[in-house]
C-alpha positions as CSV (number, residue, x, y, z in Angstrom):
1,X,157.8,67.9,23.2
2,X,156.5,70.9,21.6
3,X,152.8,71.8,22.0
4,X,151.0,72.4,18.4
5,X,149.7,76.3,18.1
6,X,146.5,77.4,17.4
7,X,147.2,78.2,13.6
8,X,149.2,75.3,13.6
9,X,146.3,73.7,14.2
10,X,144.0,75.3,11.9
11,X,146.5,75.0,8.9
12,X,146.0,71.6,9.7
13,X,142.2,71.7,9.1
14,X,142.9,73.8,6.4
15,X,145.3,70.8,4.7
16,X,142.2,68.3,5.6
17,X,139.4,70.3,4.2
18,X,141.2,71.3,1.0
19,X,142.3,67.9,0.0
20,X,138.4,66.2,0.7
21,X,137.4,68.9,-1.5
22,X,139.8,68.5,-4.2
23,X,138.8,64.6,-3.8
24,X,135.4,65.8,-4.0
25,X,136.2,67.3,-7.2
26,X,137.7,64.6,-8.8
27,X,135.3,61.8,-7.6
28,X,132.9,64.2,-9.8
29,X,134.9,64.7,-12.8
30,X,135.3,60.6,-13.3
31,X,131.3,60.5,-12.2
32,X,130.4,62.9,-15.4
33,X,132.9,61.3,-17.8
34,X,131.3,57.7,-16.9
35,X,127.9,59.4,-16.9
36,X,128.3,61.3,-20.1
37,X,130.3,58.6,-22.4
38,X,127.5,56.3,-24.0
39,X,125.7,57.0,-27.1
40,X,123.0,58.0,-25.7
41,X,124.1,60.9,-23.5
42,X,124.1,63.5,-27.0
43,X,120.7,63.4,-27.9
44,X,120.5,66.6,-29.8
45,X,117.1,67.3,-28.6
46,X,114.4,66.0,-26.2
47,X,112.9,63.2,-28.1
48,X,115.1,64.4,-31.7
49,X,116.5,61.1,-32.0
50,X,119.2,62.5,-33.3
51,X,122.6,61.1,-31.5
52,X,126.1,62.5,-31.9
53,X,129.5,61.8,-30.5
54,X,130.3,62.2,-27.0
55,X,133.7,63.5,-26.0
56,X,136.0,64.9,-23.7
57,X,137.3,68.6,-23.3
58,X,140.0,69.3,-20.9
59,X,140.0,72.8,-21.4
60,X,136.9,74.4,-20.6
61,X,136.7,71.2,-18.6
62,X,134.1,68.8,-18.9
63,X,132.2,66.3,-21.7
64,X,131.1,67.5,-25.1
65,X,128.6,66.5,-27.9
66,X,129.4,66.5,-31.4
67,X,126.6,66.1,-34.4
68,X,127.9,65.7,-38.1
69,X,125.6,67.1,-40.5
70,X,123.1,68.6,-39.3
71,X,121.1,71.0,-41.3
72,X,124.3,70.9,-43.3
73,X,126.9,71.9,-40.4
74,X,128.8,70.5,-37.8
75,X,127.6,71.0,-34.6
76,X,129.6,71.0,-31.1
77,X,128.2,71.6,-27.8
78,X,131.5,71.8,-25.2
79,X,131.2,73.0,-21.6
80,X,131.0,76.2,-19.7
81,X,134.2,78.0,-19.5
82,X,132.7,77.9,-15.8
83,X,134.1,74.7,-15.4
84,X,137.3,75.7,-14.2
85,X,136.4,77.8,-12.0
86,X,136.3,74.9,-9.0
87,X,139.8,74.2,-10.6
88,X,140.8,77.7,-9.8
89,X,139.6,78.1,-6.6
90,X,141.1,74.7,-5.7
91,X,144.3,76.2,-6.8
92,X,144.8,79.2,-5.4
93,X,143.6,77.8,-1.9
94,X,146.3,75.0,-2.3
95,X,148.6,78.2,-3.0
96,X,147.6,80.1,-0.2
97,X,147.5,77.1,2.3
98,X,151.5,76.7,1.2
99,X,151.9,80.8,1.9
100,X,150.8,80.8,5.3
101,X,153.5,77.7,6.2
102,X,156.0,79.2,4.8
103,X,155.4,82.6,6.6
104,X,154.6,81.4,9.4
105,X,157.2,82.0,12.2
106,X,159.1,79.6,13.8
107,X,159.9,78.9,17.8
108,X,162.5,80.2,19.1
109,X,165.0,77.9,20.5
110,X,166.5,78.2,23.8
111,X,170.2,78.2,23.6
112,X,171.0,75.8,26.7
């Protein structure tokens, strides 16, 4: 039975720790869009009494706030563009996790 290498090993922690925190992620992306999807989560201002629409933007990720007529104009607040950068990161570590299994070299077998 072949013994598991140290990087073996730590690609395996590598696995486990990427997919908690891609879990992570998600568990906070469902907590923000149950958070932010009443009424009263776009009050335009502290105390304004003013409420608009709440919505949902997948790209820059994240919920939004939408007032009709105010002052005359429509008025939108949407997320950071910073939003995705968890996404990203999450990707390319995925990316890199699946790089260093595929380089990695194999055992050598001994022809018997």
């Amino acid at each position: 039975m072949p013994q598991e290498t140290p990087a073996a090993g730590a690609q395996k922690i590598g696995w486990i720790l990427w997919l908690l925190a891609t879990l992570l992620w998600a568990a906070g992306l469902v907590i923000e869009r149950l958070v932010y999807s009443g009424p009263l989560s776009c009050e335009l201002g502290q105390g304004s009494s003013i409420y608009g629409e709440p919505g949902w933007s997948w790209v820059p990720l994240g919920h939004t706030c939408t007032w009709e007529n105010v002052g005359g104009v429509t008025v939108v607040d949407e997320p950071s563009m910073m939003t995705l950068v968890p996404a990203l990161v999450l990707f390319l570590w995925g990316i890199s996790l699946m790089m260093a299994r595929a380089s990695r070299p194999q055992p050598r077998q001994n022809p018997e």
